[in-house]
Each structure stands twice: as structure tokens, then as C-alpha cells.
SENUBA-216498 format. One record per atom (N, C-alpha, C): residue number from 1; chain; atom name; z, x, y negated. Coordinates in steps of 0.2 Angstrom, whole numbers, plus 5000, padded with zeros to 4 digits. Each point is the difference from the previous one (the first is absolute). Example, Ala and Ser with C-alpha at 12.3 -4.5 7.8 and 13.67 -1.06 7.14 Angstrom:
BEGIN
<site k="1" c="A" a="N" w="5039" u="5066" v="5028"/>
<site k="1" c="A" a="CA" w="5000" u="4996" v="4994"/>
<site k="1" c="A" a="C" w="5000" u="5004" v="4994"/>
<site k="2" c="A" a="N" w="4996" u="4998" v="4995"/>
<site k="2" c="A" a="CA" w="5001" u="5004" v="4994"/>
<site k="2" c="A" a="C" w="5003" u="4996" v="4995"/>
//
This chain:
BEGIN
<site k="1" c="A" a="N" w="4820" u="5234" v="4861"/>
<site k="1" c="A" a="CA" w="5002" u="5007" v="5000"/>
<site k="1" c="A" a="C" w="5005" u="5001" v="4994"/>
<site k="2" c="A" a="N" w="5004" u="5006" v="5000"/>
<site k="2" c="A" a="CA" w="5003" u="4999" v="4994"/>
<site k="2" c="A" a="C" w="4996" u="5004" v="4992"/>
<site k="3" c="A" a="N" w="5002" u="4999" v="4997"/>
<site k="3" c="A" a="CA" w="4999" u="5001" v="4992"/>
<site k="3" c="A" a="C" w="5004" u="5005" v="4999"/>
<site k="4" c="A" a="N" w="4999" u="5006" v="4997"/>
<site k="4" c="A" a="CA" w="5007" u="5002" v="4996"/>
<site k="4" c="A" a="C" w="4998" u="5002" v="4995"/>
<site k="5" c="A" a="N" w="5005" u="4997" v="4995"/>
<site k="5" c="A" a="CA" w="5000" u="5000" v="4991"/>
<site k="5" c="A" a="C" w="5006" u="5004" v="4998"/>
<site k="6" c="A" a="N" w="4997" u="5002" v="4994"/>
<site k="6" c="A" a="CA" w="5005" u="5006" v="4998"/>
<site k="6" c="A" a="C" w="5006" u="4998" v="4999"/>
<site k="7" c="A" a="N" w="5006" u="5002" v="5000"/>
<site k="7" c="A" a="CA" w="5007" u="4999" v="5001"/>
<site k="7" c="A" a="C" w="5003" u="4999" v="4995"/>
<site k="8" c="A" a="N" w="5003" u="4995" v="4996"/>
<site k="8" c="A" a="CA" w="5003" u="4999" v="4994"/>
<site k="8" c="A" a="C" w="5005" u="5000" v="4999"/>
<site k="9" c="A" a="N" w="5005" u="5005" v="4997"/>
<site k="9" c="A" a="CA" w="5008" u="5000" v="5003"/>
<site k="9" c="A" a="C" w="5002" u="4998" v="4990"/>
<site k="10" c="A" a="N" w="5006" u="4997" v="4999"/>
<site k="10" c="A" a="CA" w="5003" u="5000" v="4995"/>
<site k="10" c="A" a="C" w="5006" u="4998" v="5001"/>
<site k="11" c="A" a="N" w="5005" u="5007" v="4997"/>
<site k="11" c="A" a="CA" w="5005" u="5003" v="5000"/>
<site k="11" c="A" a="C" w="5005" u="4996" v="4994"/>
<site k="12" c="A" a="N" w="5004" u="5000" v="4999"/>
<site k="12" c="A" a="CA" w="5006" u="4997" v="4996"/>
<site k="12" c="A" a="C" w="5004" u="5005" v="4998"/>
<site k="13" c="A" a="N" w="5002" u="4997" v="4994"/>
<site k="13" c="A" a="CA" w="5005" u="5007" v="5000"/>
<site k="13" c="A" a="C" w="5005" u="5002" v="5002"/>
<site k="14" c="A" a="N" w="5002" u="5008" v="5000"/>
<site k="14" c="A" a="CA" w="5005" u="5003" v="5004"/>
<site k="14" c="A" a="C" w="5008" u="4996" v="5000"/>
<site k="15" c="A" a="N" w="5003" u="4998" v="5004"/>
<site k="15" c="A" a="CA" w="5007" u="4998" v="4998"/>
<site k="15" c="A" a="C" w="5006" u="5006" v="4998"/>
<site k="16" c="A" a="N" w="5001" u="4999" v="4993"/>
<site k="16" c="A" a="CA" w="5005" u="5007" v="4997"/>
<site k="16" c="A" a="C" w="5006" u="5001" v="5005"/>
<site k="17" c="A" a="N" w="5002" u="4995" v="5004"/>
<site k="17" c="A" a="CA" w="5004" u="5001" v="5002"/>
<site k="17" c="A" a="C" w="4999" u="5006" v="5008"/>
<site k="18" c="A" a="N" w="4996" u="4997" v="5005"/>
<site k="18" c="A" a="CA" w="4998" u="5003" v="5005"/>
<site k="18" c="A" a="C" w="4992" u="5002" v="5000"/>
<site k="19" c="A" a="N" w="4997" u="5000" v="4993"/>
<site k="19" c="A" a="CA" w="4994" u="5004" v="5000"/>
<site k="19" c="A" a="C" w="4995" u="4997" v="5008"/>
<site k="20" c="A" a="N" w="5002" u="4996" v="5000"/>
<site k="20" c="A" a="CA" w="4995" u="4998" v="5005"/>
<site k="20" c="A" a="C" w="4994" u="4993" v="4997"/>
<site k="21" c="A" a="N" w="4994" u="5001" v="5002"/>
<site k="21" c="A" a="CA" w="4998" u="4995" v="4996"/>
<site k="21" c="A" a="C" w="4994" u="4995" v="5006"/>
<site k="22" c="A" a="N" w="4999" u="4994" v="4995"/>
<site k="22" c="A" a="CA" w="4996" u="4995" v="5008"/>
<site k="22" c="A" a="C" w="4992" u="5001" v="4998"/>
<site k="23" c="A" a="N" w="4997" u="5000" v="5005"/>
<site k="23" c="A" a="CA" w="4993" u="5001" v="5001"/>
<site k="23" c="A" a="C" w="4999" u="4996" v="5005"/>
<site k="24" c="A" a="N" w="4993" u="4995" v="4995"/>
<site k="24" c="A" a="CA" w="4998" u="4994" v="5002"/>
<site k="24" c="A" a="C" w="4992" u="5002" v="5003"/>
<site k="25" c="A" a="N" w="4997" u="4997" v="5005"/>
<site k="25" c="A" a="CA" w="4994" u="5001" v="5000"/>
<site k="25" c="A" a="C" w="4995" u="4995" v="4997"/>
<site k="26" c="A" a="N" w="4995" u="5002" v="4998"/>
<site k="26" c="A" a="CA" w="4996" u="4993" v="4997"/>
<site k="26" c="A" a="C" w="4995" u="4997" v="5004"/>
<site k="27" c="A" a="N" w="4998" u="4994" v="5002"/>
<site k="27" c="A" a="CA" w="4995" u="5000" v="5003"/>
<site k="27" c="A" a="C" w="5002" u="4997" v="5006"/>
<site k="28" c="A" a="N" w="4996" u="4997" v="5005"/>
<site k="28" c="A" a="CA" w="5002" u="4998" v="5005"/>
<site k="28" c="A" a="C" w="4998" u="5006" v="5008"/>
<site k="29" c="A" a="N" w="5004" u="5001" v="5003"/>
<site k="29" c="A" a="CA" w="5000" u="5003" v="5008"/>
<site k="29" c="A" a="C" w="4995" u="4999" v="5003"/>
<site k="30" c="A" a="N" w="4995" u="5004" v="5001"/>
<site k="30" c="A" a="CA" w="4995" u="4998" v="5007"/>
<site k="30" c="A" a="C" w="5004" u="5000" v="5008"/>
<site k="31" c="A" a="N" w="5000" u="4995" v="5002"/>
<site k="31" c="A" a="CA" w="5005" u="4999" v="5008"/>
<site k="31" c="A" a="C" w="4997" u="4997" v="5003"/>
<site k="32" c="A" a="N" w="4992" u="5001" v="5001"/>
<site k="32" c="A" a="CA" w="4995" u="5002" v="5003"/>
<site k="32" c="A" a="C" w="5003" u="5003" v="5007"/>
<site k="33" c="A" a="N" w="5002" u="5005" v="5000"/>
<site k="33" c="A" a="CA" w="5002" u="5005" v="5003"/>
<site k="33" c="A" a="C" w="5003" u="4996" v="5006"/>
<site k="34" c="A" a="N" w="5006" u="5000" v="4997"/>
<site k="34" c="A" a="CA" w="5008" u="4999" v="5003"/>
<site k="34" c="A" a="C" w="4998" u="4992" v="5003"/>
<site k="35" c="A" a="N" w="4996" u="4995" v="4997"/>
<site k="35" c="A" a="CA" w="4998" u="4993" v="5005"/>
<site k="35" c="A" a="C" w="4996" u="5003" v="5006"/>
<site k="36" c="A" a="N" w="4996" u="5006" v="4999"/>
<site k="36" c="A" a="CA" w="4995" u="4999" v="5005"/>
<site k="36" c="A" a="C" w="5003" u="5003" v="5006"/>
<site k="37" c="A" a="N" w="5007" u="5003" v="4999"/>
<site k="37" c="A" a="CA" w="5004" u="5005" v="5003"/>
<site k="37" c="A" a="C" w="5006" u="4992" v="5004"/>
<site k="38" c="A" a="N" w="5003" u="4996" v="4996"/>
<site k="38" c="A" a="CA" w="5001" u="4997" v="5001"/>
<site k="38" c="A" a="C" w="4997" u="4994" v="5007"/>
<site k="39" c="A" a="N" w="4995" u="4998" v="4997"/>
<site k="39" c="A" a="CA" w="4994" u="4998" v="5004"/>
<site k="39" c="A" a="C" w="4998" u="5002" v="5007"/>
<site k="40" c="A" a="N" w="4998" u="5008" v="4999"/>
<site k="40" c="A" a="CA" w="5000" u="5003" v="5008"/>
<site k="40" c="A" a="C" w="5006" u="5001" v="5004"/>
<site k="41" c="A" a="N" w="5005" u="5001" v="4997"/>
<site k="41" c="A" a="CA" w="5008" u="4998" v="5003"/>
<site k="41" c="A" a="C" w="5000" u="4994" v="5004"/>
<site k="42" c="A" a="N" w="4997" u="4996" v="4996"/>
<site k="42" c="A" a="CA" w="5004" u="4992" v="5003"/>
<site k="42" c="A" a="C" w="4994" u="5001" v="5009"/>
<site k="43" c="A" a="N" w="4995" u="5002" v="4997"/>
<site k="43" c="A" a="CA" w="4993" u="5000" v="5006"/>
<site k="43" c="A" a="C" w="5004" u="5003" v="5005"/>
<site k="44" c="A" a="N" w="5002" u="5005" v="4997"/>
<site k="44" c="A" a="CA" w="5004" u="5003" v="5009"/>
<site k="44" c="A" a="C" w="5006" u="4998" v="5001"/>
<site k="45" c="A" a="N" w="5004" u="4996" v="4997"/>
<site k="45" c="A" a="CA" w="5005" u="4998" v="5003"/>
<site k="45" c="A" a="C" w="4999" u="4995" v="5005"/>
<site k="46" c="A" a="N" w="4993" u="4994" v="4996"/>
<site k="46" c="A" a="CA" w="4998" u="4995" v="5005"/>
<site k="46" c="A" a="C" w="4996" u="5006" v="5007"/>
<site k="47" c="A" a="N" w="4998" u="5003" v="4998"/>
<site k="47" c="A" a="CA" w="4997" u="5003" v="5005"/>
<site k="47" c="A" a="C" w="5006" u="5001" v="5007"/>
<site k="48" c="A" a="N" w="5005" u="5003" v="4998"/>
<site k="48" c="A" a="CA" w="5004" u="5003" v="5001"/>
<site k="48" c="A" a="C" w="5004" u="4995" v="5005"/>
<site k="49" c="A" a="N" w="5001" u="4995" v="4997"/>
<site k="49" c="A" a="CA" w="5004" u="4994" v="5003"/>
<site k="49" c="A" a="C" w="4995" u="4997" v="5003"/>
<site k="50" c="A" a="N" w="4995" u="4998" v="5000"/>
<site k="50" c="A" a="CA" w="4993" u="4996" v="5006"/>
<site k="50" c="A" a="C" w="5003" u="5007" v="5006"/>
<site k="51" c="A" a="N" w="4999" u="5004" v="5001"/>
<site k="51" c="A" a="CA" w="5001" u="5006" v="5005"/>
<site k="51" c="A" a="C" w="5008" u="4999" v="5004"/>
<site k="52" c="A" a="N" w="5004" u="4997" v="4995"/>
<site k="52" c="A" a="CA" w="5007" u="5001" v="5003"/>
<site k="52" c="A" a="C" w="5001" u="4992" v="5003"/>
<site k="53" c="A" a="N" w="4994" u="4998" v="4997"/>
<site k="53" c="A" a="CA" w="5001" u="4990" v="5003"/>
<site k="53" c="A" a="C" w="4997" u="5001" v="5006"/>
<site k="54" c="A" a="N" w="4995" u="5004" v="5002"/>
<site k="54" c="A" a="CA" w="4995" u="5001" v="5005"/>
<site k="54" c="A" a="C" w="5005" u="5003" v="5006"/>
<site k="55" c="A" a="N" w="5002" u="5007" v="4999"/>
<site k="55" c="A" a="CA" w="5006" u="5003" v="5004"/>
<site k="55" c="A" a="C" w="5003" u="4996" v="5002"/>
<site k="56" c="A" a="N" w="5005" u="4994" v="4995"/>
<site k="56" c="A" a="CA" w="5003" u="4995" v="5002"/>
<site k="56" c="A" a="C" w="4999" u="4995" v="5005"/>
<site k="57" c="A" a="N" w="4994" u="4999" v="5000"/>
<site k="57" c="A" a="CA" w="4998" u="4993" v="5002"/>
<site k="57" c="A" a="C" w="4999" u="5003" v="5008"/>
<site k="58" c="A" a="N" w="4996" u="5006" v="4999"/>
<site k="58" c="A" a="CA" w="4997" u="5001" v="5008"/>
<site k="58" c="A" a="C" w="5006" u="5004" v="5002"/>
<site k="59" c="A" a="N" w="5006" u="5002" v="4999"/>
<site k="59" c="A" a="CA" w="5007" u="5001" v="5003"/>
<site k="59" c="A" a="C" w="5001" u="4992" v="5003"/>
<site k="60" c="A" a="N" w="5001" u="4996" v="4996"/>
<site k="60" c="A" a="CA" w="5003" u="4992" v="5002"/>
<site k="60" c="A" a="C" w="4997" u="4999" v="5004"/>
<site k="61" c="A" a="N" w="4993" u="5001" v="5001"/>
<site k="61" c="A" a="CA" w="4994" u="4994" v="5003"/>
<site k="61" c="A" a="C" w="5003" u="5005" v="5008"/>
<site k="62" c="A" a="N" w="4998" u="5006" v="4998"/>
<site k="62" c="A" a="CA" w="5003" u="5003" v="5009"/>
<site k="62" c="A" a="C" w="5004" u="4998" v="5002"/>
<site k="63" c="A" a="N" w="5006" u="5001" v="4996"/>
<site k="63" c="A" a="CA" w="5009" u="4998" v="5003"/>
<site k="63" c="A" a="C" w="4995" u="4991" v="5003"/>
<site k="64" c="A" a="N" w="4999" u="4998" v="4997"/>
<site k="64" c="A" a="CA" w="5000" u="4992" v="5003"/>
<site k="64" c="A" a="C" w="4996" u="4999" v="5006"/>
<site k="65" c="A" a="N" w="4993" u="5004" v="5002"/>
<site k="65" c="A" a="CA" w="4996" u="5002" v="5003"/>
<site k="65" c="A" a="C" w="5005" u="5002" v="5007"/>
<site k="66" c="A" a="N" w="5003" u="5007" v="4998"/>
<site k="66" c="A" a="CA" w="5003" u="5003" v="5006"/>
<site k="66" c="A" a="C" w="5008" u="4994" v="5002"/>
<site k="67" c="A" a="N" w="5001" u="4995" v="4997"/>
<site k="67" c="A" a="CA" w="5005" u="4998" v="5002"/>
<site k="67" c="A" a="C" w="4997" u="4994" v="5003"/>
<site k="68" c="A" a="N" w="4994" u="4996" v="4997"/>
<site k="68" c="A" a="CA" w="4997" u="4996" v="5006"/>
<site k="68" c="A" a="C" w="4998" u="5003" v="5006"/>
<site k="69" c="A" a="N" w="4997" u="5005" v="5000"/>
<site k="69" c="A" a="CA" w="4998" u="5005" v="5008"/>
<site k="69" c="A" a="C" w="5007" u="4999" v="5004"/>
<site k="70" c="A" a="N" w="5004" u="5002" v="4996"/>
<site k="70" c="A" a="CA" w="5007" u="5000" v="5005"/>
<site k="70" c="A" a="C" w="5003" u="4996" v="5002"/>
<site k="71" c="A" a="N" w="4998" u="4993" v="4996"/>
<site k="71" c="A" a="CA" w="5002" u="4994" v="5004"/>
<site k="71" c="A" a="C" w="4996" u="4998" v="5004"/>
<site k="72" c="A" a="N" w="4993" u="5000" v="5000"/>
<site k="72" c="A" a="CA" w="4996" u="4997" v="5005"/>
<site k="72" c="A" a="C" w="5002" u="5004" v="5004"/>
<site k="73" c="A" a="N" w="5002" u="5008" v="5001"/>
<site k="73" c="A" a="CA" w="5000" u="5004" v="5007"/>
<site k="73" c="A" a="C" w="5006" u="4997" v="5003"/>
<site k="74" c="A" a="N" w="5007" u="4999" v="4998"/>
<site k="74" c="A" a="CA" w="5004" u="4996" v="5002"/>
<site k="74" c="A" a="C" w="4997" u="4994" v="5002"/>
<site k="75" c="A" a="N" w="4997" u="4996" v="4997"/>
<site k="75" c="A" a="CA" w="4996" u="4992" v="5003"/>
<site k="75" c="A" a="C" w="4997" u="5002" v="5004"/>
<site k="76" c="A" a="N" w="4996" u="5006" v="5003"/>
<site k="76" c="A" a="CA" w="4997" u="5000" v="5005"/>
<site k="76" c="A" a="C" w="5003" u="5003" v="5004"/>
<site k="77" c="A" a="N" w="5005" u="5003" v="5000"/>
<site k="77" c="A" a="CA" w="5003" u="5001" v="5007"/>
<site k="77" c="A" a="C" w="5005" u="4996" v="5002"/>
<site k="78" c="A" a="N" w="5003" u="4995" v="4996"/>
<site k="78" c="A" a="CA" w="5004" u="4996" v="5001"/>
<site k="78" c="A" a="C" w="4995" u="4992" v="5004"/>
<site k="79" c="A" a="N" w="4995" u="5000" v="4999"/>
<site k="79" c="A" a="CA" w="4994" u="4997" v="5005"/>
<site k="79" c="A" a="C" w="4999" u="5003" v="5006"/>
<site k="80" c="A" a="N" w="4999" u="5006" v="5000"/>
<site k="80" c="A" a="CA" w="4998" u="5005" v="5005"/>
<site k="80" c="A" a="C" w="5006" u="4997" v="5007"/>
<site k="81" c="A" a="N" w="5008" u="5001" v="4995"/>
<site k="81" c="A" a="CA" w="5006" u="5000" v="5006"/>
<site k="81" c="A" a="C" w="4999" u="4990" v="5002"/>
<site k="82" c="A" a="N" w="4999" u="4997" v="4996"/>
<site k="82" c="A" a="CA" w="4999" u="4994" v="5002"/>
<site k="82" c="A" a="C" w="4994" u="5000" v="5005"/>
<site k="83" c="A" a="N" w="4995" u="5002" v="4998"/>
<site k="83" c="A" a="CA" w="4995" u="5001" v="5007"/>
<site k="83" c="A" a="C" w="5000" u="5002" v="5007"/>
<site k="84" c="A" a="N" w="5005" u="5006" v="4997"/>
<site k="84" c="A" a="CA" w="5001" u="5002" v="5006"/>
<site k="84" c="A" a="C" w="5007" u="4997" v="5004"/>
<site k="85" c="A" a="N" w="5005" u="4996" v="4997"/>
<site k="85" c="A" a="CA" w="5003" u="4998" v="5004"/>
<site k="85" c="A" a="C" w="5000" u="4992" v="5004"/>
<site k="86" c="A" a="N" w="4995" u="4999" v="4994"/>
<site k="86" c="A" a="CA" w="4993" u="4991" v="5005"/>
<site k="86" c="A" a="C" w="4998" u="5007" v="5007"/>
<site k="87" c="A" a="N" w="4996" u="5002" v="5000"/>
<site k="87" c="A" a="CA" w="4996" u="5003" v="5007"/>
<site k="87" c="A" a="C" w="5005" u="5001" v="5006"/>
<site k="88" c="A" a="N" w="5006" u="5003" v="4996"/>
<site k="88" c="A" a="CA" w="5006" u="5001" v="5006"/>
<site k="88" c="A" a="C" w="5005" u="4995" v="5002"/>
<site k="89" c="A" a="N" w="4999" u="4994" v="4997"/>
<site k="89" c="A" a="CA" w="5003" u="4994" v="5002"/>
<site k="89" c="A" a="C" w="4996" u="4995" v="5003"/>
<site k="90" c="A" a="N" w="4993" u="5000" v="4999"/>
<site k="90" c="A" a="CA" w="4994" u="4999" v="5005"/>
<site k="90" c="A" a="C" w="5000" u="5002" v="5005"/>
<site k="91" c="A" a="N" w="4999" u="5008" v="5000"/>
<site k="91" c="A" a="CA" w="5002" u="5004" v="5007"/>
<site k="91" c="A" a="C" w="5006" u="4997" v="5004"/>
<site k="92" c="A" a="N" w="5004" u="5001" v="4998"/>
<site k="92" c="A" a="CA" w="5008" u="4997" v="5003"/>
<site k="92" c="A" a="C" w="4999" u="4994" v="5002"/>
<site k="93" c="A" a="N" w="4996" u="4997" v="4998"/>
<site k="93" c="A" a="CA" w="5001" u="4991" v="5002"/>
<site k="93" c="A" a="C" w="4994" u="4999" v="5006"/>
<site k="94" c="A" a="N" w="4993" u="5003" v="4999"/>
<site k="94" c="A" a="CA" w="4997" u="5000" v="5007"/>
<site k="94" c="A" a="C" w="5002" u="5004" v="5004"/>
<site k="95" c="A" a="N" w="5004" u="5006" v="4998"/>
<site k="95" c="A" a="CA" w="5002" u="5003" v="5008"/>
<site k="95" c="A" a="C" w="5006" u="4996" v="5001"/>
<site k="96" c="A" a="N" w="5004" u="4997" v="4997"/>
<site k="96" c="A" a="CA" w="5004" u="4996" v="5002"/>
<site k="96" c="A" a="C" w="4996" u="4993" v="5006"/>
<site k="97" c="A" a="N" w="4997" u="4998" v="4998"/>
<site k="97" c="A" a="CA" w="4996" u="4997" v="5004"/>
<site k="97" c="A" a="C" w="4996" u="5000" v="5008"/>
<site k="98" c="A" a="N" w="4997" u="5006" v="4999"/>
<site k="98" c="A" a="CA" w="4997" u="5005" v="5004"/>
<site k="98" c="A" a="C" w="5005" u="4999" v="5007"/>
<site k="99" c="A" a="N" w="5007" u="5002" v="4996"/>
<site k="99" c="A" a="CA" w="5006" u="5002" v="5004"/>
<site k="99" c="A" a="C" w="5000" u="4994" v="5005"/>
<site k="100" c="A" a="N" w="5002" u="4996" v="4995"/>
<site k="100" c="A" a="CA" w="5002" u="4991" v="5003"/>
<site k="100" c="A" a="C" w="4995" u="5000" v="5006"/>
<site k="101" c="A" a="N" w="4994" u="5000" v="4998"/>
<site k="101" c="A" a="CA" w="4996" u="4998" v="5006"/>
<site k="101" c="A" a="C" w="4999" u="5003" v="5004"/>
<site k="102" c="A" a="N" w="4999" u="5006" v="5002"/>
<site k="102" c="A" a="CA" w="5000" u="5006" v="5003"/>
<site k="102" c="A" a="C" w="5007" u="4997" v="5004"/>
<site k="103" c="A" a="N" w="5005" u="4998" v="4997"/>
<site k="103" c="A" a="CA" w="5008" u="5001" v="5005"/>
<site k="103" c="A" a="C" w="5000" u="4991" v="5003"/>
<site k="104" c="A" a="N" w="4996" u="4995" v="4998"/>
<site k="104" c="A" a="CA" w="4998" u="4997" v="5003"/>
<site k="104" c="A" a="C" w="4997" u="4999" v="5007"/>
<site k="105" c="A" a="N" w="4993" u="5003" v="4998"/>
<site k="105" c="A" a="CA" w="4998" u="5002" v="5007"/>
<site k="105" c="A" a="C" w="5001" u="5003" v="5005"/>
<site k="106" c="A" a="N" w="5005" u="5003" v="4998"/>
<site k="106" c="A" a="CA" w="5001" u="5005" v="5007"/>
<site k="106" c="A" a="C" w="5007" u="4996" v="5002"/>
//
């Protein structure tokens, strides 16, 4: 916790020229204060940036997410048309068939 001790100032003397004079403090600073201030500053900053890495990350993960969905959707319909154009070439080739024999026997 902090301590506070009496203040011990010593004064020089005046300058004849500008009457201004320097004051020294004695003793050393408690900065207690200002580290622990310090201190809680940095806690939220990390704080602060874990949260904007988190935003970050589940921004990225979706975009990557919703861009493999969209490639499989494209892979699966592009299976789908090849599916579907094997059934129609099968069809086409035993009614072709069908045909021959049919025009055979009669």
C-alpha cells in the first residue's frame, strides 16, 4: 500500500536577475500509485487485444468456412450435371436399341 511521509521541499536562492528560484524535493517518490495504474493499463490492453484476436480469428475461420461450403456446393452440382448426363446417355443408348430391334422384327 502506499506510505505517505511528510514533504521536504528545499528552496535555493532567488536569482537577482529573474527572481525565480529552484525547488528541490527531498526524499524519494511513492509510485506505488502510477505502477499499479500502469499495471492495470497493460491487464486491459492484453485484455483488450485477446478480444480483437477472438473477433479476428472467428471472422477468418467463417470466411474460410463459408468459402469451402461454396466450393463443395459447386462440386456437388457439378456431379449432380455429370450424373445426370450418364442417366441420359444410358437412356439414349438403350432406346437406341430398343429401336434397332423393334425395326428388325417387323
Amino acid at each position: 500500500q502506499t506510505m505517505h511521509t511528510p514533504e521536504l521541499r528545499v528552496e535555493l536562492e532567488r536569482c537577482t536577475g529573474c527572481g525565480q528560484a529552484i525547488v528541490y524535493k527531498a526524499g524519494a517518490d511513492d509510485l506505488y500509485d502510477y505502477v499499479e495504474s500502469k499495471r492495470r493499463a497493460r491487464i486491459e490492453a492484453e485484455k483488450a487485444r485477446r478480444r480483437a484476436t477472438a473477433l479476428l480469428q472467428r471472422a477468418y475461420r467463417g470466411m474460410v468456412g463459408r468459402s469451402i461450403a461454396r466450393q463443395k456446393r459447386i462440386e456437388r452440382a457439378e456431379w449432380l450435371r455429370q450424373i445426370k448426363f450418364a442417366a441420359s446417355e444410358m437412356q439414349r443408348i438403350v432406346r437406341g436399341r430398343i429401336g434397332r430391334k423393334i425395326a428388325r422384327v417387323n
